[in-house]
C-alpha positions in Angstrom: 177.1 77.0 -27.1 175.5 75.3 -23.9 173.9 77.2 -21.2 176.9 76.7 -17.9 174.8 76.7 -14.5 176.1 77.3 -11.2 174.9 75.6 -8.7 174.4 77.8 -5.1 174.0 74.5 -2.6 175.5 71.2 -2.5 171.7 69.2 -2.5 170.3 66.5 -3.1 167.3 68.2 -5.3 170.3 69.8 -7.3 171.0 66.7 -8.3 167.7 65.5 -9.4 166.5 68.6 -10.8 169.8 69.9 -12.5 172.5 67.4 -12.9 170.2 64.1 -14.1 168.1 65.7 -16.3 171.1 68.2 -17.8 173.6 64.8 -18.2 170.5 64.2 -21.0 170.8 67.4 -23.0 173.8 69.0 -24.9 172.5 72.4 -24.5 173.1 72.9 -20.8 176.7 71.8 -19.2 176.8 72.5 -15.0 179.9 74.1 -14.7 180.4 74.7 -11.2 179.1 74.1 -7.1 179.4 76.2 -3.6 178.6 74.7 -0.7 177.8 75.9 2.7 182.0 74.8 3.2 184.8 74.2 0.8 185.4 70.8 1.7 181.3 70.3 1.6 181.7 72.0 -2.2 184.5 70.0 -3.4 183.7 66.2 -2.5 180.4 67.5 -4.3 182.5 68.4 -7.0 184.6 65.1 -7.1 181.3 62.8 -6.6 179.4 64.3 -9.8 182.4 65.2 -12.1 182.2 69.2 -12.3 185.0 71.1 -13.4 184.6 73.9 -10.9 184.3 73.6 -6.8 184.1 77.3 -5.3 185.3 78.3 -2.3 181.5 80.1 -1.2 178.6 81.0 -2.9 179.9 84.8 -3.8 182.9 83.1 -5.8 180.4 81.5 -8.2 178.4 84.3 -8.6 180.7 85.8 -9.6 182.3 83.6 -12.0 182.5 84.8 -15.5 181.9 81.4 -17.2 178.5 81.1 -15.4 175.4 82.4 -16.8 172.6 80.8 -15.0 172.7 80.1 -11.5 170.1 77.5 -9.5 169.7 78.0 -5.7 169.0 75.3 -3.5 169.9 76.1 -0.3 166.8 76.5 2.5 163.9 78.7 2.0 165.3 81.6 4.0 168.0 82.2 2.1 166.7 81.9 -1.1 165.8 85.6 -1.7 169.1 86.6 -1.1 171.1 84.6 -3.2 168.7 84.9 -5.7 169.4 88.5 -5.6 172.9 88.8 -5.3 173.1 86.6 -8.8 170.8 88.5 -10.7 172.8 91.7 -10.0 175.8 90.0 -11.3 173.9 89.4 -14.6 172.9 85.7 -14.1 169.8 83.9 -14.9 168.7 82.4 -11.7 166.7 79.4 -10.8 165.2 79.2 -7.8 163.6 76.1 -5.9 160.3 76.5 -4.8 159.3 79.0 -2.7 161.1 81.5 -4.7 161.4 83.6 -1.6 159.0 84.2 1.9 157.3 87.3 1.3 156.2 90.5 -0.7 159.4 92.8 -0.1 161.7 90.3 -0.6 159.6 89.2 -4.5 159.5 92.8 -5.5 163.1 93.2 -4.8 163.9 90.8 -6.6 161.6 91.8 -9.1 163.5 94.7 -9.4 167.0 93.2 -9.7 166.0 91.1 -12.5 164.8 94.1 -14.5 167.3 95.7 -13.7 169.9 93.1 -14.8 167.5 92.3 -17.8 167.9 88.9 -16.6 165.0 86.1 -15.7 164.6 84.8 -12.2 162.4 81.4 -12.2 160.8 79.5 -9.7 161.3 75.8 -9.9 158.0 74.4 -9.6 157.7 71.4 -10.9 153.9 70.2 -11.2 153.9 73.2 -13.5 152.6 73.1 -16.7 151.6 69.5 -16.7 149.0 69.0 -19.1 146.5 68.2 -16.5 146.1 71.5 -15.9 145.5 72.7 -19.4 142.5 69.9 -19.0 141.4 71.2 -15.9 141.5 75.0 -17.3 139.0 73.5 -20.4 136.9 71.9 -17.9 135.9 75.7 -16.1 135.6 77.1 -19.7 133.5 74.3 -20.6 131.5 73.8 -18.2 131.5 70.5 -18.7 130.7 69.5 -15.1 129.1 72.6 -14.1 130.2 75.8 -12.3 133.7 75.4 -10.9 132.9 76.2 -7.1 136.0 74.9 -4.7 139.1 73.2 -5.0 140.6 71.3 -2.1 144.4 70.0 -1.9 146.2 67.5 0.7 149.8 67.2 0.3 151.2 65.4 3.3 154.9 63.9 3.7 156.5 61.2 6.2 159.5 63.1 7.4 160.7 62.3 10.7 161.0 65.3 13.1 164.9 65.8 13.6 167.5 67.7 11.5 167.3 69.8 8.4 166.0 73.7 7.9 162.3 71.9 7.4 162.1 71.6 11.5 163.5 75.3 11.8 160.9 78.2 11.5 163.5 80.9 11.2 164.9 79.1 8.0 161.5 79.2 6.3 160.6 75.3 7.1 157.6 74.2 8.3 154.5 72.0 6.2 152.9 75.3 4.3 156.6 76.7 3.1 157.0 73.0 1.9 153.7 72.5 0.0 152.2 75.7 -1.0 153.7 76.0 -4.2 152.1 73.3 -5.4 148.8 74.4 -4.4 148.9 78.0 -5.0 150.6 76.6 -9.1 147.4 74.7 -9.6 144.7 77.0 -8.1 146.6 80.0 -10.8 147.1 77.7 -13.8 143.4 76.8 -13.0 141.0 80.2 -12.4 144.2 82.9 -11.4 144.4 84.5 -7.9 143.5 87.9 -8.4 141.9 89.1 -5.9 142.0 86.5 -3.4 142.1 86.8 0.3 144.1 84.1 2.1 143.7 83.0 5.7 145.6 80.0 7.6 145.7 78.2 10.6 148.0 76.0 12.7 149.4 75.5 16.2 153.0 76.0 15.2 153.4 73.4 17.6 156.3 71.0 16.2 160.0 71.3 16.8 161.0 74.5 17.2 157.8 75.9 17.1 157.3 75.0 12.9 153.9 74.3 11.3 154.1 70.4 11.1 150.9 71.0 9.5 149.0 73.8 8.5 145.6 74.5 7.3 145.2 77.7 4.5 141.8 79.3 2.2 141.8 81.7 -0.4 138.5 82.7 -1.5 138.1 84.6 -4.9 136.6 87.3 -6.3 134.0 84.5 -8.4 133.1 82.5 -5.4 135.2 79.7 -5.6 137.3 78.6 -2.2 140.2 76.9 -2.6 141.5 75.0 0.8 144.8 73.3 1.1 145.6 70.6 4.3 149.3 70.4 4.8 151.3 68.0 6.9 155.2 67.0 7.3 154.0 63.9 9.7 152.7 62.0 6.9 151.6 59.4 5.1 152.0 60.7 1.6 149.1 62.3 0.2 149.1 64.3 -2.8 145.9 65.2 -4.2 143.9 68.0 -5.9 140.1 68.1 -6.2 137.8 70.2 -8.7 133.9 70.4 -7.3 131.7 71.9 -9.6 128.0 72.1 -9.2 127.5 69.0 -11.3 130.4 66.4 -10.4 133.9 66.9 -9.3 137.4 66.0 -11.2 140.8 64.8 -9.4 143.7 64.1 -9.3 145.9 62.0 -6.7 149.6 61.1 -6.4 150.1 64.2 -8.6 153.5 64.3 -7.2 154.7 61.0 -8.3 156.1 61.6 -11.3 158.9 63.4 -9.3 160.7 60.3 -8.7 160.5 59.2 -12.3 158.1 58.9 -15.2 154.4 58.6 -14.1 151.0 58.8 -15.4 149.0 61.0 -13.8 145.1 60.5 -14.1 142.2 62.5 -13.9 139.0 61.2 -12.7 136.0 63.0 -13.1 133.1 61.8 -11.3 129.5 63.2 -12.8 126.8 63.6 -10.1 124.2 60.7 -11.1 127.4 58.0 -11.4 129.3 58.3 -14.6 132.6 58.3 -13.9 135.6 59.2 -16.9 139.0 58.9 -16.5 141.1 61.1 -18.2 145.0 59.9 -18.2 148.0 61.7 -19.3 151.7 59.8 -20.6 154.3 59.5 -18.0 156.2 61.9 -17.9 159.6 62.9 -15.8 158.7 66.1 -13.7 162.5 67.0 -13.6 163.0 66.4 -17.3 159.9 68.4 -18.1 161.2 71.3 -16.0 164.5 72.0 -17.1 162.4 71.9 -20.9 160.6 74.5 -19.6 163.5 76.8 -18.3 165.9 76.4 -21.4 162.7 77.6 -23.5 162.0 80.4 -21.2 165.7 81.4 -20.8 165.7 82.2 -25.0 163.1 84.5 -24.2 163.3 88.0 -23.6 163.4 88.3 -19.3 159.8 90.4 -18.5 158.6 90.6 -14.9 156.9 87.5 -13.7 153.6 88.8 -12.0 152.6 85.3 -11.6 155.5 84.5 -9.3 155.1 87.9 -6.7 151.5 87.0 -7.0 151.8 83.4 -5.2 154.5 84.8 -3.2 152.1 87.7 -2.0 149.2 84.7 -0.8 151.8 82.5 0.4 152.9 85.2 2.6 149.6 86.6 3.6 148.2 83.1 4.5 151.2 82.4 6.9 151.1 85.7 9.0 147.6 85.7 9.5 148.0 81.6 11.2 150.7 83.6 13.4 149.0 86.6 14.1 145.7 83.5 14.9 147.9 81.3 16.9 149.3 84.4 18.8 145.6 86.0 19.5 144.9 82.2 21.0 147.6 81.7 22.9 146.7 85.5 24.9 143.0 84.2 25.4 141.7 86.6 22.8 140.0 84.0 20.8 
């Protein structure tokens, strides 16, 4: 019998993360939508052929003939709803950032153990074999000692609508990009231990980050930097020094909009240069793979996720508690 998912937000990244790749596989059927209004839910409904259109977002948690549920709605709300369908016994899928902060991970740590049911955050760029490759290159030491990794992502979205321009709905550059970044510095050397710091003026629309500047520094030396902007052009890159060349990676996010090669260039210090490329592959294709395999599993408590949640979180207060201090004349 298929998997039925629920879908919790009438999106656009539903679409392209859920419906596309699950019109491809027989072992997942989306069963049903809530919208933000009825009308909103059902013209959804109509447009992509589901069988079900709920009136809100409580109505399909609580639908019997659900048993996964993917929440798309904006970052502050994630948490919530995310909650609210694990305690009705649902496997939930969350779009990245799972939620905003520590109290609102653990609790849903807890209602997932509880429920004895998973609770996944949709990352995409994760698991790509890139980073498997990346991983050999710190055991190797192929290049040398890995000693900082730096990240730019950086989109062209015009300041206007949408919960991306609206602080108190968990929008701003860092909510949009860190999951990227903190999924490639943990598949890479972990983030145990880390400290995180971050820095902007909060100085867009409505007071959000349109760009955002964070560090984590580890326990083994390494500092890992990330440069976020919403005001563009697109930039997404990763890059690997080590104390005898550097590797990396740009347009890692590509692939999002279809299948993509990604390439990895290393760059020696004395001038030989290797690149290292990987098949194209479909991010959203990839994902769902992921999920399905995970959701056989037995659920156990993802550490990993309250672990990027708990940076995330800590790198964002401390910019406000910066950009506060500077705007009293205290630094």
């Amino acid at each position: 019998m298929p998997r039925e998912l629920g879908l919790i937000g009438a999106t656009g990244i539903a679409v392209r993360a859920v419906l596309d790749p699950a019109r491809r596989r027989e072992d997942v059927r989306v069963r049903a939508v809530a919208a933000s209004t009825p009308e909103r839910a059902e013209t959804f409904r109509a447009e992509h052929g589901l069988p079900v259109a709920h009136a809100d977002y409580r109505a399909l948690v609580r639908d019997e003939g659900i048993d996964t549920v993917y929440v798309s709605l904006h970052n502050s709300a994630h948490a919530h709803w995310a909650a609210e369908a694990a305690r009705a016994g649902k496997h939930v899928v969350v779009e990245k950032p799972l939620c905003l902060g520590r109290r609102e991970a653990h609790a849903l740590r807890r209602a997932a153990g509880d429920a004895g049911v998973h609770v996944v955050e949709a990352v995409i760029t994760a698991g790509h074999p890139w980073q498997a490759a990346v991983r050999e290159l710190v055991a190797s030491r192929e290049l040398g000692e890995l000693s900082g990794i730096s990240s730019h992502i950086a989109f062209d979205l015009p300041p206007g609508g949408g919960y991306r321009f609206r602080p108190e709905l968990g929008g701003g550059a860092f909510h949009d990009t860190a999951s990227y970044w903190l999924d490639a510095v943990q598949a890479v050397v972990g983030l145990g231990g880390a400290t995180a710091s971050g820095h902007s003026e909060f100085s867009g629309p409505n007071g959000v980050d349109l760009e955002f500047d964070a560090v984590l520094r580890l326990p083994s030396g390494v500092r890992a930097e990330l440069r976020a902007s919403l005001v563009g052009p697109y930039r997404a890159d990763h890059e690997f020094r080590f104390t005898g060349g550097k590797a990396r990676l740009r347009n890692f996010l590509r692939p999002a909009a279809g299948p993509f090669p990604v390439n990895l260039v290393l760059q020696r210090d004395g001038g030989a240069r290797e690149v290292r490329s990987f098949p194209a592959v479909s991010y959203y294709d990839a994902q769902l793979d992921r999920i399905m395999a995970l959701l056989e599993r037995p659920a156990r408590a993802d550490d990993a996720v309250v672990e990027r949640v708990v940076v995330l979180e800590s790198a964002y207060l401390n910019a406000l508690e910066r950009c506060a201090r500077i705007g009293r004349g205290e630094a």
